[in-house]
C-alpha positions as CSV (number, residue, x, y, z in Angstrom):
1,X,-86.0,-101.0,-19.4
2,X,-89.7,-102.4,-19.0
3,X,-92.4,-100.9,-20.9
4,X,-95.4,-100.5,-19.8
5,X,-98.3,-102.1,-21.3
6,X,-100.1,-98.1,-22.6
7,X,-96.6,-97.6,-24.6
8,X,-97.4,-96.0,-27.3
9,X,-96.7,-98.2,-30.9
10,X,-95.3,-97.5,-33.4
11,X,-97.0,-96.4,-36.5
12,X,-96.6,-99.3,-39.3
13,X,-96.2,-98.4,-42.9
14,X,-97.0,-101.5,-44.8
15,X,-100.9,-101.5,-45.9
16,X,-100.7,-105.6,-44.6
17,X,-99.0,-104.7,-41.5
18,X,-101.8,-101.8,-41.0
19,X,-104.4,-104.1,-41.3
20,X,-102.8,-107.1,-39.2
21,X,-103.1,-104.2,-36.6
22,X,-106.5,-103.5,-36.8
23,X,-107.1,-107.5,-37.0
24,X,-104.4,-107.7,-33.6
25,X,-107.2,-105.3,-31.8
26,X,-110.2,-107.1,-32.1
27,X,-108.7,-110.5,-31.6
28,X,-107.0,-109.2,-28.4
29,X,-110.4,-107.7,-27.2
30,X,-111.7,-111.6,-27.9
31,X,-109.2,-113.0,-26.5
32,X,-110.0,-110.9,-23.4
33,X,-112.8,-111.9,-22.7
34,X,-112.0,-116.2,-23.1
35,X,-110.0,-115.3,-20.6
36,X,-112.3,-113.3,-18.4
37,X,-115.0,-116.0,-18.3
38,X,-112.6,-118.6,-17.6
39,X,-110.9,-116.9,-14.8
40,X,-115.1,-116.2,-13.4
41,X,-116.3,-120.2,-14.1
42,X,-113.4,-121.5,-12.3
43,X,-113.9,-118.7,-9.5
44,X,-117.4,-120.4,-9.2
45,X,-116.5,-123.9,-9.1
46,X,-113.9,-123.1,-6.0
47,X,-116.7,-120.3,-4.2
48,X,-119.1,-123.2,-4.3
49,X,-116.6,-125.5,-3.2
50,X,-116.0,-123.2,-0.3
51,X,-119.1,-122.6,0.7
52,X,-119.9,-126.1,1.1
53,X,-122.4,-126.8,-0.9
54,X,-122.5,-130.1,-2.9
55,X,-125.1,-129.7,-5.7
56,X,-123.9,-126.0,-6.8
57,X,-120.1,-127.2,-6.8
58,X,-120.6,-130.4,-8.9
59,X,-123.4,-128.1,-11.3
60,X,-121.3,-125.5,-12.0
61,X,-118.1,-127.6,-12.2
62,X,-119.9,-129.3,-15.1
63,X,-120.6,-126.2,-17.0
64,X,-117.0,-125.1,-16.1
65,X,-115.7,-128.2,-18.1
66,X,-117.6,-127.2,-21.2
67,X,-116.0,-123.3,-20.7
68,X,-112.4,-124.6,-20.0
69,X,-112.1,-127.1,-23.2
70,X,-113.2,-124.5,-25.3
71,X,-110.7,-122.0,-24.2
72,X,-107.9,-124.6,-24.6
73,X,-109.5,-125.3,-27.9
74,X,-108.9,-122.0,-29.1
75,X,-105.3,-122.2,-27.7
76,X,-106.3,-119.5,-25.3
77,X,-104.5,-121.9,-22.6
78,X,-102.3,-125.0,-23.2
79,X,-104.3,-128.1,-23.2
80,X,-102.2,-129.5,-20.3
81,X,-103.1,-126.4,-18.3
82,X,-107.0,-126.8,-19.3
83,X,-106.6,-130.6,-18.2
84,X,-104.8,-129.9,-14.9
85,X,-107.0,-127.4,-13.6
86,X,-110.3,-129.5,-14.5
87,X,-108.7,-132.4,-12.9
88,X,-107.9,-129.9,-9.6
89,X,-111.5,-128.5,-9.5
90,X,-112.6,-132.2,-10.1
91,X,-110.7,-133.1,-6.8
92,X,-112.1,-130.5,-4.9
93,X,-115.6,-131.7,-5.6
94,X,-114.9,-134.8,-5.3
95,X,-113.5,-134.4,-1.7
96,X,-116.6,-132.3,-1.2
97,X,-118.7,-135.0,-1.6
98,X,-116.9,-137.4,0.2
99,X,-116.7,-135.0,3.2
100,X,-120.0,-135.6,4.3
């Protein structure tokens, strides 16, 4: 049986469970958003790769490291996963460069 993800929950009755509830909202909304601007620096970093353009691949790969460690820091991602896909992006700069 799959639930979907507007299921309604179930009331909790415990005052601590209440307020882990509230707590559970906001840090999924910030959560959300890690995520989002992860997903959008790394979109970047491969847009620039595709579009060919050297100095805007290797810039904004740089400020997608910084955006990447920090999300692995918070244990948004694994650190394994934050380290593969820098050392992916880093490839395809790489061969960017070389390219030409």
């Amino acid at each position: 049986m799959a639930t979907s993800s507007k299921a309604k929950k179930k009331t909790v009755r415990l005052a601590s469970g209440r307020k882990r509830a509230r707590q559970d909202v906001k840090l999924n909304a910030h959560n959300t958003s890690l995520r989002s601007r992860f997903r959008t620096v790394v979109k970047n970093v491969v847009k620039a790769v595709s579009g060919g353009d050297k100095a805007k691949a290797a810039d904004t790969f740089k400020s997608a490291q910084k955006v990447i460690d920090s999300v692995a820091d918070k244990g948004i991602f694994h650190k394994n996963k934050a380290a593969r896909l820098k050392s992916r992006l880093a490839a395809k700069v790489k061969a960017l460069s070389l390219a030409a």
